[in-house]
C-alpha atoms as an extended CHARMM CRD file, in Angstrom:
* protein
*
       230  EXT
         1         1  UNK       CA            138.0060000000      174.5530000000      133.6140000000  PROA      1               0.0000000000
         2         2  UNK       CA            137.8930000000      171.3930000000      131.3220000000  PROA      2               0.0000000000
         3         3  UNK       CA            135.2800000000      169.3720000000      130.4710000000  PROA      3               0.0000000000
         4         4  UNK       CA            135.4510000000      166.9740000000      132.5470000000  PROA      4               0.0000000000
         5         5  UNK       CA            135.0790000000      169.4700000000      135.4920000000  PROA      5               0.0000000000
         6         6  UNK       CA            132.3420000000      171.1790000000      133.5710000000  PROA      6               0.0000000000
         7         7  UNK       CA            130.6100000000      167.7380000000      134.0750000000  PROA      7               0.0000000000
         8         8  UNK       CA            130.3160000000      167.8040000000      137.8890000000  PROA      8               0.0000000000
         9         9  UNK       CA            129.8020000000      171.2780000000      138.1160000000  PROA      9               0.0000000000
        10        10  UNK       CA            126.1620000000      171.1670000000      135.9590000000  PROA      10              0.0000000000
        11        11  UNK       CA            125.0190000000      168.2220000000      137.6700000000  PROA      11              0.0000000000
        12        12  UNK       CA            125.7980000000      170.3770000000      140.8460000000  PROA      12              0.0000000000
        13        13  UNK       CA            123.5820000000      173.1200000000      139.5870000000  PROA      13              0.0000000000
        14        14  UNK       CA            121.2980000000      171.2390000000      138.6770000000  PROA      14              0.0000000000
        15        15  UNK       CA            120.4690000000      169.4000000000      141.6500000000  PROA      15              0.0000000000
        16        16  UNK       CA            120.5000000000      172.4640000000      143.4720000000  PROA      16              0.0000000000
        17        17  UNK       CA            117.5830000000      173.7840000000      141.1160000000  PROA      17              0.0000000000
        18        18  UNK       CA            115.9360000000      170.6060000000      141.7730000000  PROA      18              0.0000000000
        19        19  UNK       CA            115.9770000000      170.9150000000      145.6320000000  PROA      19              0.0000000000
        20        20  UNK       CA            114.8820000000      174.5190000000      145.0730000000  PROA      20              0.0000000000
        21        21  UNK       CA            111.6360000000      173.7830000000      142.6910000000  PROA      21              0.0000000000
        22        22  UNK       CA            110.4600000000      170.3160000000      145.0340000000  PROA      22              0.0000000000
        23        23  UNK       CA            110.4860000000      173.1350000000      148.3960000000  PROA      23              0.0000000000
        24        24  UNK       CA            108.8480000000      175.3410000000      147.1740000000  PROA      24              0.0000000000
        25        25  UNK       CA            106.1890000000      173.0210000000      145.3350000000  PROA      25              0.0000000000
        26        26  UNK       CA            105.3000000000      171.9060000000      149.2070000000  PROA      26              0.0000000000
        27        27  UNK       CA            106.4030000000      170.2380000000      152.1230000000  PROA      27              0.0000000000
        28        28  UNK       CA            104.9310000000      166.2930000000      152.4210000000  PROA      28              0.0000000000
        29        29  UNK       CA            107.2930000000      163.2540000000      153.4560000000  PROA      29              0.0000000000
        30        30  UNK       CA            107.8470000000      162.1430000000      149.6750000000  PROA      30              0.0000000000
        31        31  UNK       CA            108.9230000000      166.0380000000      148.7270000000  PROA      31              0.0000000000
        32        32  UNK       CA            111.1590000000      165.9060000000      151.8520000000  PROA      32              0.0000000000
        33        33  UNK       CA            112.9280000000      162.7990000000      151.2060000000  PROA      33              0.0000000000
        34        34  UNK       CA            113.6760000000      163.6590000000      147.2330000000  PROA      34              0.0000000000
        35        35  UNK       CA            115.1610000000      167.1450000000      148.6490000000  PROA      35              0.0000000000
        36        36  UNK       CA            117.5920000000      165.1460000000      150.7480000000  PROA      36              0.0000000000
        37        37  UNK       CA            117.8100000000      162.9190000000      148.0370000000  PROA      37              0.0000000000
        38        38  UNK       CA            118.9350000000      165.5290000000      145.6320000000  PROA      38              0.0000000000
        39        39  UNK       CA            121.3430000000      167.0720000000      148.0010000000  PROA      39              0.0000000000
        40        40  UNK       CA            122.9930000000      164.3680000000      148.7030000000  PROA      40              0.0000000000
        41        41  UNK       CA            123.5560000000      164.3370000000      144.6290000000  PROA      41              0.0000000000
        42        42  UNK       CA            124.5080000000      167.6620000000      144.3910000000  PROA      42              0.0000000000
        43        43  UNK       CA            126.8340000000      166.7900000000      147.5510000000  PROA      43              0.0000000000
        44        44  UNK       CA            128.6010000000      164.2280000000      146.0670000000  PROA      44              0.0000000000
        45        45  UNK       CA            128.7580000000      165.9220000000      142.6870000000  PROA      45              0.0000000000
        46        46  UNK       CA            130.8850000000      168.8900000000      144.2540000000  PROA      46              0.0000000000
        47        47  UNK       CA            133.1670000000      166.4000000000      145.5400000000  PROA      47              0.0000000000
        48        48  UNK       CA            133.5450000000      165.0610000000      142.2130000000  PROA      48              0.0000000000
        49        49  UNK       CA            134.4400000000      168.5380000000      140.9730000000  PROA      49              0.0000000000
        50        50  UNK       CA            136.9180000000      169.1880000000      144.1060000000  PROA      50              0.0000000000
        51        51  UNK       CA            139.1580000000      166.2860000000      143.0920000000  PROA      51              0.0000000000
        52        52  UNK       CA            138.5140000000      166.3940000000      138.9170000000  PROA      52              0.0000000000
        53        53  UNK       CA            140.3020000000      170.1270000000      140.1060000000  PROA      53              0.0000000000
        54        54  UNK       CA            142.5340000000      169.2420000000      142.6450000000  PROA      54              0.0000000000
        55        55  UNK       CA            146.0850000000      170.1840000000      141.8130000000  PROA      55              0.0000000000
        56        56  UNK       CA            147.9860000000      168.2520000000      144.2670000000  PROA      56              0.0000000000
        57        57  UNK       CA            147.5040000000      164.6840000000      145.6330000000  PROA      57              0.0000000000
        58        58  UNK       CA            146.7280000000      166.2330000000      149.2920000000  PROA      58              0.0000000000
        59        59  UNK       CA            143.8290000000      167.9150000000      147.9920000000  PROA      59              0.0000000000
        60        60  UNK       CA            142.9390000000      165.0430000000      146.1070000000  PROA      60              0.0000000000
        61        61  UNK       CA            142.5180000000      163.1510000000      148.8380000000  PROA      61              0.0000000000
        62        62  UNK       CA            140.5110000000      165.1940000000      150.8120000000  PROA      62              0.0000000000
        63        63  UNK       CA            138.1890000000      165.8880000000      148.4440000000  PROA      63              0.0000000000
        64        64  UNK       CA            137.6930000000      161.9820000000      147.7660000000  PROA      64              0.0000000000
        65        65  UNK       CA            137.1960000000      161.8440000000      151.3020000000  PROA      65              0.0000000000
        66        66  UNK       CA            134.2380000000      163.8960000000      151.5060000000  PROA      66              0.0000000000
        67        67  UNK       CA            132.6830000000      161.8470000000      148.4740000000  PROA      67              0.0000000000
        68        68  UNK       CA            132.8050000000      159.1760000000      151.4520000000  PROA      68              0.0000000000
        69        69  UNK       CA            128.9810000000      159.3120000000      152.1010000000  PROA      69              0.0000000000
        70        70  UNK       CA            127.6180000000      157.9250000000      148.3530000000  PROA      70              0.0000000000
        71        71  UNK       CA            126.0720000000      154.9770000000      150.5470000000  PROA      71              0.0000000000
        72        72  UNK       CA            123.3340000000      157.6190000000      152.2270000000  PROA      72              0.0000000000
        73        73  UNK       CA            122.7000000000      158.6200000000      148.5240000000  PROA      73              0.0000000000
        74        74  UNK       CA            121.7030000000      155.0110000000      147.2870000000  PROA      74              0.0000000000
        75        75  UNK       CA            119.8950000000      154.8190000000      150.9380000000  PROA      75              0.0000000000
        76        76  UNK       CA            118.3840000000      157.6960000000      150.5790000000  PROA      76              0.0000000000
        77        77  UNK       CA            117.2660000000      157.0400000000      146.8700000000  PROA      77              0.0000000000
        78        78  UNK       CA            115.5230000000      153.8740000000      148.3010000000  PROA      78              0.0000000000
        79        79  UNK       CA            113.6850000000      155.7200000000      150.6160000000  PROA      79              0.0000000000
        80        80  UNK       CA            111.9670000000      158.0860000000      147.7300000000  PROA      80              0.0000000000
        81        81  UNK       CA            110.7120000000      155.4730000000      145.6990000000  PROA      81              0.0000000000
        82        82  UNK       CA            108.9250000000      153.5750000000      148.7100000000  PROA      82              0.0000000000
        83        83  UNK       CA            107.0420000000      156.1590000000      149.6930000000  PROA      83              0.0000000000
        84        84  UNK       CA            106.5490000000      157.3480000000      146.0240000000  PROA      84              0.0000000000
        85        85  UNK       CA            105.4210000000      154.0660000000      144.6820000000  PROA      85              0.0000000000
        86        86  UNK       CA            103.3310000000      153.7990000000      148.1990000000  PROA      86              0.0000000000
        87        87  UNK       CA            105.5780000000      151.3240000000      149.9410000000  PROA      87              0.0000000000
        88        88  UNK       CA            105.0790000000      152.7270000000      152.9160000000  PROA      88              0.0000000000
        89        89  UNK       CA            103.6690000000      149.9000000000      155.3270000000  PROA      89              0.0000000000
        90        90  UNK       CA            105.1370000000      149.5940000000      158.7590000000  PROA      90              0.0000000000
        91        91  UNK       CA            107.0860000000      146.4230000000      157.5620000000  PROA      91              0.0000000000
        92        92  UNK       CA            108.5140000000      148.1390000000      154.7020000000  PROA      92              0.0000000000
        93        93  UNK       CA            109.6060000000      151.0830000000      157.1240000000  PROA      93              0.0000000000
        94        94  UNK       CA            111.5800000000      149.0040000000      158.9100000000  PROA      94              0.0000000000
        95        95  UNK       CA            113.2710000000      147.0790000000      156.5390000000  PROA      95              0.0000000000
        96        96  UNK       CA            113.9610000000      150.3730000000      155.2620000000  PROA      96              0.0000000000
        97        97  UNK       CA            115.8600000000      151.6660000000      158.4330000000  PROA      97              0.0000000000
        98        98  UNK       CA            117.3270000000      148.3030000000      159.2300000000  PROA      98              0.0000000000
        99        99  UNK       CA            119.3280000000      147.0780000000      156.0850000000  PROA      99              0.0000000000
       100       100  UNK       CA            119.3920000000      150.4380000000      153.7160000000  PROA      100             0.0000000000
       101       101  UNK       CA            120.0220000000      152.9380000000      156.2840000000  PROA      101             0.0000000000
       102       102  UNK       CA            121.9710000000      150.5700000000      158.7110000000  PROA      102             0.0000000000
       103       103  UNK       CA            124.3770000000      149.4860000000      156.3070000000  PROA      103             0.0000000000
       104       104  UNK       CA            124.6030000000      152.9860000000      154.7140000000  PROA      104             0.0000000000
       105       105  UNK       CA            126.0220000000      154.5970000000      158.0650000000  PROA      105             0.0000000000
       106       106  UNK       CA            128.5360000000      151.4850000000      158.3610000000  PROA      106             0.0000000000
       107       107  UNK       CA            129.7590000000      151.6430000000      154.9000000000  PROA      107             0.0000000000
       108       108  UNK       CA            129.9950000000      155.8110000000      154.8290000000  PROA      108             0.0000000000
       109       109  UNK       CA            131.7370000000      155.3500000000      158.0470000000  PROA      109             0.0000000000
       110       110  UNK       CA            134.6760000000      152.5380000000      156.2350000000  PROA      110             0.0000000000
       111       111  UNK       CA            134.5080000000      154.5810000000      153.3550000000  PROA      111             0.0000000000
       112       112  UNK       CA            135.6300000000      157.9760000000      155.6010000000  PROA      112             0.0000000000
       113       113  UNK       CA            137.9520000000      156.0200000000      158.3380000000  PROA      113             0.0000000000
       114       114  UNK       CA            139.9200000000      153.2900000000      155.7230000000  PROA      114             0.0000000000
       115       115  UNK       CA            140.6040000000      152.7900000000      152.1300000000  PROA      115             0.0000000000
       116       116  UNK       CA            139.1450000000      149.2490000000      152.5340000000  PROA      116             0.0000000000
       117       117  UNK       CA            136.4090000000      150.1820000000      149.6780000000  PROA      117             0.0000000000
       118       118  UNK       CA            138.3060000000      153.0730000000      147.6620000000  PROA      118             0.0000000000
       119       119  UNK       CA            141.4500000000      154.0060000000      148.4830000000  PROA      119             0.0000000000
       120       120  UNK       CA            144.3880000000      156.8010000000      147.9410000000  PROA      120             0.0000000000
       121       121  UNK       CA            143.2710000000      158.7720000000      145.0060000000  PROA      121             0.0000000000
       122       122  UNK       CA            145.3410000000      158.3320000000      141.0300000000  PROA      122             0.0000000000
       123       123  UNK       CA            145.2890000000      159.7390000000      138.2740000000  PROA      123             0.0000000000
       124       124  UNK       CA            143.3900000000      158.1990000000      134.9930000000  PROA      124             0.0000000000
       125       125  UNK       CA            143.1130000000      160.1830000000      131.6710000000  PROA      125             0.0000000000
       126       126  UNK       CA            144.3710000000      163.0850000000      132.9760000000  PROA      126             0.0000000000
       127       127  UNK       CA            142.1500000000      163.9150000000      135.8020000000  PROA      127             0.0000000000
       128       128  UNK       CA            142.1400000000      162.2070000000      139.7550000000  PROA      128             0.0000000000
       129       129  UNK       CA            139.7210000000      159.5170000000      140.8950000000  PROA      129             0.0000000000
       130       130  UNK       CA            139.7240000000      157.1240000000      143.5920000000  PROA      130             0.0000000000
       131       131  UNK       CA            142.1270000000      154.3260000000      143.9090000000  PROA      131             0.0000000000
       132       132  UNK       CA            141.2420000000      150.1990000000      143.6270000000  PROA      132             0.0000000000
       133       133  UNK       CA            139.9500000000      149.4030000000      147.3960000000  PROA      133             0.0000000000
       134       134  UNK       CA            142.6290000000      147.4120000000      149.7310000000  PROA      134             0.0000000000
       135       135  UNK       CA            139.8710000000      145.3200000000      151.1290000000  PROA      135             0.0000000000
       136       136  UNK       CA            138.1830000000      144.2250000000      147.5800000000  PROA      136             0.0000000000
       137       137  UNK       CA            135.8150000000      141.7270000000      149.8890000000  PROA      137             0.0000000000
       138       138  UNK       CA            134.4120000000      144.7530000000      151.4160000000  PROA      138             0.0000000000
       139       139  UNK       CA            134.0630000000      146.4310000000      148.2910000000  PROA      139             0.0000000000
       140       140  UNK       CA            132.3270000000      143.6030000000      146.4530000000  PROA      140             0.0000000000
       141       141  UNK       CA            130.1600000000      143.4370000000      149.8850000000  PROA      141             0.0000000000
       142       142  UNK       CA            129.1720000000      146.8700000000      149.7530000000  PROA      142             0.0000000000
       143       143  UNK       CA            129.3370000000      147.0350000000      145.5050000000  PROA      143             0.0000000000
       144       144  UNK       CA            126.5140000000      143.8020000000      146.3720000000  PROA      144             0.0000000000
       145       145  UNK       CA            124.4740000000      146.0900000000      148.7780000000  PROA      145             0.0000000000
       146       146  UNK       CA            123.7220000000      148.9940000000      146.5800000000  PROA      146             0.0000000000
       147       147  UNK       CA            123.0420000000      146.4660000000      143.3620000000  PROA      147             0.0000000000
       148       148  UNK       CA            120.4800000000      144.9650000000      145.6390000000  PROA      148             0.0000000000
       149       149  UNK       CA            119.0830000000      148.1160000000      146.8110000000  PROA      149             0.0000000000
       150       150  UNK       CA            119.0520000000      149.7180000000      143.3620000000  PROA      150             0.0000000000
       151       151  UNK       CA            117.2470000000      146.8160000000      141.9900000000  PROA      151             0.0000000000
       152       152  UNK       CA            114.7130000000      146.7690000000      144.5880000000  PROA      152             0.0000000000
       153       153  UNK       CA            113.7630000000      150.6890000000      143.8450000000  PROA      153             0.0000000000
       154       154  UNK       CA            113.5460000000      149.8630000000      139.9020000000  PROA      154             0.0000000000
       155       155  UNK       CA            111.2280000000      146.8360000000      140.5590000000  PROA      155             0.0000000000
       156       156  UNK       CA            109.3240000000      148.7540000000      142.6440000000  PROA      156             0.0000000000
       157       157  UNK       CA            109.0380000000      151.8440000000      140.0840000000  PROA      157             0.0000000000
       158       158  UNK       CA            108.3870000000      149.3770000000      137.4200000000  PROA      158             0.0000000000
       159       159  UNK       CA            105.3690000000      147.5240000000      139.4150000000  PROA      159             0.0000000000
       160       160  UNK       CA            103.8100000000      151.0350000000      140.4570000000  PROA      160             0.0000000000
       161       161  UNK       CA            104.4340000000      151.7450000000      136.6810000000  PROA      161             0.0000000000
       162       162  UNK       CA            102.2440000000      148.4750000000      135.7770000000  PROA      162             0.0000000000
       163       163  UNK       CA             99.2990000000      149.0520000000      138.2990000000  PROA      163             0.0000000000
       164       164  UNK       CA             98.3480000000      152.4240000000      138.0120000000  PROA      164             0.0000000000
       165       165  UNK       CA             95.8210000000      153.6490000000      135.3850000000  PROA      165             0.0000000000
       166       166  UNK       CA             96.4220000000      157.3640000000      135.3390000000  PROA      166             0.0000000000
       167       167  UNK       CA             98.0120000000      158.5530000000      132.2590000000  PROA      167             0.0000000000
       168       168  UNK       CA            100.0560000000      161.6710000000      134.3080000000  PROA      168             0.0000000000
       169       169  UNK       CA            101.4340000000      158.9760000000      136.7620000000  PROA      169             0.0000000000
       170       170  UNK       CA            102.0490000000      156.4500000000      134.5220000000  PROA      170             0.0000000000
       171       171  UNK       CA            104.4790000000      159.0030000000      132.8550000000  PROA      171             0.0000000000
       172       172  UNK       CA            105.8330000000      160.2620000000      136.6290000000  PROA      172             0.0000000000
       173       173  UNK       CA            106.6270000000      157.0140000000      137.1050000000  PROA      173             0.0000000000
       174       174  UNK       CA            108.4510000000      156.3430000000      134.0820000000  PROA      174             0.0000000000
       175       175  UNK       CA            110.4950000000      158.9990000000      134.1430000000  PROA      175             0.0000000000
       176       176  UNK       CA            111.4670000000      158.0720000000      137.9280000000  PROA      176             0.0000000000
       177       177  UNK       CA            112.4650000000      154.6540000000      136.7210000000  PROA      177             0.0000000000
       178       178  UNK       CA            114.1970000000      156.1400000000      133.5660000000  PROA      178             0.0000000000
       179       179  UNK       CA            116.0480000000      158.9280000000      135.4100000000  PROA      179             0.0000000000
       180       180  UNK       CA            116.8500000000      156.7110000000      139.3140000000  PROA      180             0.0000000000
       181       181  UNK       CA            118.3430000000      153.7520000000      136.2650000000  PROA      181             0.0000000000
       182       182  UNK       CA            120.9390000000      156.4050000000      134.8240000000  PROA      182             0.0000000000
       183       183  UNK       CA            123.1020000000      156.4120000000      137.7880000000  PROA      183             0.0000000000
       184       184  UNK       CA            122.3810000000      152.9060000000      138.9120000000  PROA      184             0.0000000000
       185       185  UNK       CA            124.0540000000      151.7930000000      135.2590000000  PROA      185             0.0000000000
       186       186  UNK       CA            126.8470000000      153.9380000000      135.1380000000  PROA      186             0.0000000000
       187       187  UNK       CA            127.8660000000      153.2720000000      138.9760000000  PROA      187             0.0000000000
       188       188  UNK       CA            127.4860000000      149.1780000000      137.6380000000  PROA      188             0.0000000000
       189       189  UNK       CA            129.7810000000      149.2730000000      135.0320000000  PROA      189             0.0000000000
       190       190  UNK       CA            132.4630000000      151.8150000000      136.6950000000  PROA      190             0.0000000000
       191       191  UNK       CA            132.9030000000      149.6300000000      139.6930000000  PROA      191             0.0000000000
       192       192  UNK       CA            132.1020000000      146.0930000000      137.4720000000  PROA      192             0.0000000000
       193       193  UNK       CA            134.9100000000      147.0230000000      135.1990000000  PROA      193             0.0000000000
       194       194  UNK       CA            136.9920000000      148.0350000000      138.2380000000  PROA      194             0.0000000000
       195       195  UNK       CA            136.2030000000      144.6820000000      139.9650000000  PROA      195             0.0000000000
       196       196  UNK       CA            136.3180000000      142.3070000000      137.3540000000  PROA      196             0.0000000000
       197       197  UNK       CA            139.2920000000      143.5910000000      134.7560000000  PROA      197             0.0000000000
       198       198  UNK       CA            140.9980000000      145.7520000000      137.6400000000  PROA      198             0.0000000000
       199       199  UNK       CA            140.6380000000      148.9840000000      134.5220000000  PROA      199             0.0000000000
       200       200  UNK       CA            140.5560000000      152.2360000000      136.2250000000  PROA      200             0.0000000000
       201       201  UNK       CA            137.9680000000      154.6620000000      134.7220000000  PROA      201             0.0000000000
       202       202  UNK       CA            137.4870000000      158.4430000000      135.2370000000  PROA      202             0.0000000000
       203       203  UNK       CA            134.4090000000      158.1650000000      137.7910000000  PROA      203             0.0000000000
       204       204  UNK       CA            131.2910000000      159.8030000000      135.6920000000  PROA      204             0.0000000000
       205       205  UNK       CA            128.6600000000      159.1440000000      138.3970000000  PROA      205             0.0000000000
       206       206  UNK       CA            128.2750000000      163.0210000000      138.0660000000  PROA      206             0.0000000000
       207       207  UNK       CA            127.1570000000      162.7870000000      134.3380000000  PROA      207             0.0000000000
       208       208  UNK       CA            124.5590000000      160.6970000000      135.3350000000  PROA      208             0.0000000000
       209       209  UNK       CA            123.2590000000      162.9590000000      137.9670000000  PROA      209             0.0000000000
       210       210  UNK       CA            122.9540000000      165.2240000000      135.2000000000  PROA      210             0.0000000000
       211       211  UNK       CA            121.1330000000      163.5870000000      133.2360000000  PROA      211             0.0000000000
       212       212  UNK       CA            119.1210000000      162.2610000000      135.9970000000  PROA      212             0.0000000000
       213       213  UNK       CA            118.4460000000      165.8750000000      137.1360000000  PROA      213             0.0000000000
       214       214  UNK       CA            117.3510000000      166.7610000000      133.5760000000  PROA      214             0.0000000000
       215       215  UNK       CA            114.9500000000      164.0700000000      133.6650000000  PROA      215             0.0000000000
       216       216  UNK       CA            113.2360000000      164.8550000000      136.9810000000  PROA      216             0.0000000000
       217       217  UNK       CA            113.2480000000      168.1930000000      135.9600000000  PROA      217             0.0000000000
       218       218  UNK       CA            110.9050000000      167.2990000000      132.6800000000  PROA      218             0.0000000000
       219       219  UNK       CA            108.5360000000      165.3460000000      134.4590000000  PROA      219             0.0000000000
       220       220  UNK       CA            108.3410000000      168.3270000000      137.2590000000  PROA      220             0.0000000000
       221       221  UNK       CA            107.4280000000      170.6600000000      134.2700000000  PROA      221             0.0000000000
       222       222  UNK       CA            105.8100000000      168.3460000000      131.6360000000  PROA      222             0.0000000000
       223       223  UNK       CA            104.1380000000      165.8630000000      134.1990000000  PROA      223             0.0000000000
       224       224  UNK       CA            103.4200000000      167.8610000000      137.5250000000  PROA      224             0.0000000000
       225       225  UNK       CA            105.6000000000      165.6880000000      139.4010000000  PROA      225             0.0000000000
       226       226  UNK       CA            105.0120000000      166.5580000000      143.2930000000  PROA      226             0.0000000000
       227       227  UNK       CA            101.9730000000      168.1640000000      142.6260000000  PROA      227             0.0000000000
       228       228  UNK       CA             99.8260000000      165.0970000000      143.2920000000  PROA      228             0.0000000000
       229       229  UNK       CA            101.6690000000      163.1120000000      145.4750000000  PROA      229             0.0000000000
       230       230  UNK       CA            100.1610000000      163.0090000000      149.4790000000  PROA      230             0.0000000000
């Protein structure tokens, strides 16, 4: 195993320590939805390490296939912070369900059926990642959705960060915003550098899970995250 599949594999792990820590800390709607949340990073992580290991393009394939549902991740993601950040009016709900969730389904479901937003897998430095999309409208349409909902979560980490007075979720916060702004970069430049100068790049959405993961994990330890959130 190389390095590159040493990458996904961590981040894996790592998640899966994550989900294990948040269930056992106690079972509210916030803990629930970061435990999905984290599996569905540790989900698409493993994915990443099928086709970083895949020996054949068949297998490739497959196993790009099955990263398919990244939209329920971003969805999903979206979901934690409103109810962390105490979003959680019934307007806010249902904004929630109707155009992060809605368009989540549609786009996992084009992602799994078509290669309209990525397409056959290649090979780049040496390893496999998904191809350019044969539909590049519906990949800048769905590229524009998860920008959009990615920005909404950080502005509303960064607002919860700016109203509350307690020192301990002041620094929960941060670290939310810090950790949640990891991915959202790194999946912003792979797919703007795919988009705008058509360069294929190894996909490293994994190594920011990691480091994600590792953050999360701090503030669990260092800042009782979950411990004092109803």
């Amino acid at each position: 195993m190389d390095l590159w599949s040493l990458i996904p594999l961590l981040a894996t792990i790592v998640q899966s320590v994550l989900i294990y820590i948040v269930y056992r800390k106690g079972r509210n709607a916030t803990n629930n939805v970061f435990i999905l949340f984290s599996l569905s990073l540790a989900y698409w992580s493993f994915s990443e390490l099928g086709y970083f290991l895949a020996n054949d393009f068949q297998t490739a394939s497959l196993w790009v296939k099955f990263e398919s549902f990244w939209p329920l991740s971003v969805a999903l993601m979206m979901n934690f912070v409103s109810r962390f950040t105490e979003n959680n009016q019934p307007i806010v709900r249902r904004t929630i369900y109707f155009l992060v969730y809605m368009p989540a389904v549609i786009f996992s479901a084009i992602e799994l059926l078509t290669n309209w937003i990525s397409s056959e897998p290649i090979i780049v430095a040496g390893i496999w990642t998904y191809g350019p999309p044969q539909m590049p409208l519906v990949f800048d349409i769905s590229s524009f959705w998860a920008v959009m909902v990615s920005i909404l979560s950080v502005y509303f980490c960064a607002k919860y960060y700016s109203i509350k007075a307690d020192k301990t979720v002041k620094n929960q916060t941060l670290f939310i915003l810090v950790g949640l702004s990891v991915p959202i970069v790194s999946g912003a430049i792979t797919d703007g550098l795919s988009s705008m100068f058509q360069l294929r790049i190894p996909n490293l959405m994994s190594l920011a899970f990691l480091i994600e993961g590792i953050m999360m994990g701090y503030a669990i330890w260092k800042y009782k995250l979950f411990e004092k959130i109803t």
